[in-house]
Every structure is written in C-alpha cells, then in structure tokens.
C-alpha positions as CSV (number, residue, x, y, z in Angstrom):
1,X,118.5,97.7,95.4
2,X,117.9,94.7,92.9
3,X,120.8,92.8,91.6
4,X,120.9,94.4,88.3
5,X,121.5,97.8,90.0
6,X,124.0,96.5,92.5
7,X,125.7,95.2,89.2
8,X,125.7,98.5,87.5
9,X,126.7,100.0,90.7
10,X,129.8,97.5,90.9
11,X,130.7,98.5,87.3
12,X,130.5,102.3,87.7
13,X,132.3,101.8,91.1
14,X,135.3,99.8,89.2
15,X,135.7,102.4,86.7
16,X,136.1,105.1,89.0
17,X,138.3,103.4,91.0
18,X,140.0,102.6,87.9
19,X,139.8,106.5,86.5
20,X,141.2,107.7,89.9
21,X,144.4,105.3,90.1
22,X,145.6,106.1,86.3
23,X,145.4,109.7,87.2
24,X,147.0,109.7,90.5
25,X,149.8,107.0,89.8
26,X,152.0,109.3,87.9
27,X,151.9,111.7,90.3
28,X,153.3,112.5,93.9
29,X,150.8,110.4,96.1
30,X,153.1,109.0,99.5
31,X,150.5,111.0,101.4
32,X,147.6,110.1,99.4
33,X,148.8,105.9,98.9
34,X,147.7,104.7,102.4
35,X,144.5,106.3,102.0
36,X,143.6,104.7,98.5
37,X,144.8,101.6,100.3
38,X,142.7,102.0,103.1
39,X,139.1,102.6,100.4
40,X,140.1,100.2,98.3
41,X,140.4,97.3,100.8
42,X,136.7,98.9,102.2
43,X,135.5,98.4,98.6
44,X,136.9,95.2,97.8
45,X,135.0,94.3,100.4
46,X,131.7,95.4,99.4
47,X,132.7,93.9,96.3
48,X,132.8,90.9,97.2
49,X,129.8,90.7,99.1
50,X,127.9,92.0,96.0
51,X,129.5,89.1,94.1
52,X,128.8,86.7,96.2
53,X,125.7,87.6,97.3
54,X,124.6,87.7,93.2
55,X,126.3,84.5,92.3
56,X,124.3,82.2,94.9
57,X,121.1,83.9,94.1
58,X,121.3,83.2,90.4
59,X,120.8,79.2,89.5
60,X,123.3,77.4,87.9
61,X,122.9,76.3,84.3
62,X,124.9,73.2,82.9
63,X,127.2,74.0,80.4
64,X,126.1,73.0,77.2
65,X,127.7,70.0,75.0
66,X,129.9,70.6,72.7
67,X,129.7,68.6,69.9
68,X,132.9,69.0,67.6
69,X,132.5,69.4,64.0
70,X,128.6,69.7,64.8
C-alpha cells in the first residue's frame, strides 16, 4: 500500500470510528465500552505507526520567511 492510500485509509478509518462512537454514546453500551476500548487502543496503534512511518519518509521543508507588511 503507498503512503497516499494508507493516508486515505487512516482518514476513512477515523471517520468510522468517529460515526460508530456518536451513535453508540447515547445509548446503553456497559457491555459494548470495553470492547470499543479494546479496538480503539489496537487502532491507535496502527495509527500511529502509519503516522510515523509517513512523517520520516516525507523530507522536511524549511518554513518559509515571513516578511511582515511584504
């Protein structure tokens, strides 16, 4: 998978996760809580590793001057 898919991946991965905690907050979830726990901790993960694993293969540009007034 290239980095722009693993991105795109992250993104649709985020809004579900996202979609499935605003529609299972308002409702009964003691049973379901440790086991939303327990996949996001697994994803956060994977997150991460995506992250990092993006950010140290893309060079680092100097931020540009800023010149005020100009």
């Amino acid at each position: 998978m290239d980095q722009l898919e693993q991105l795109r991946h992250l993104r649709l991965t985020t809004r579900e996760v996202i979609l499935r905690w605003l529609v299972l907050t308002p409702a009964d979830t003691s049973d379901l809580a440790p086991l939303l726990t327990d996949a996001s901790v697994d994803r956060e993960h994977r997150i991460d590793r995506l992250l990092h694993d993006f950010l140290a293969a893309t060079p680092q540009e100097p931020a540009p001057d800023i010149v005020p007034g100009g």
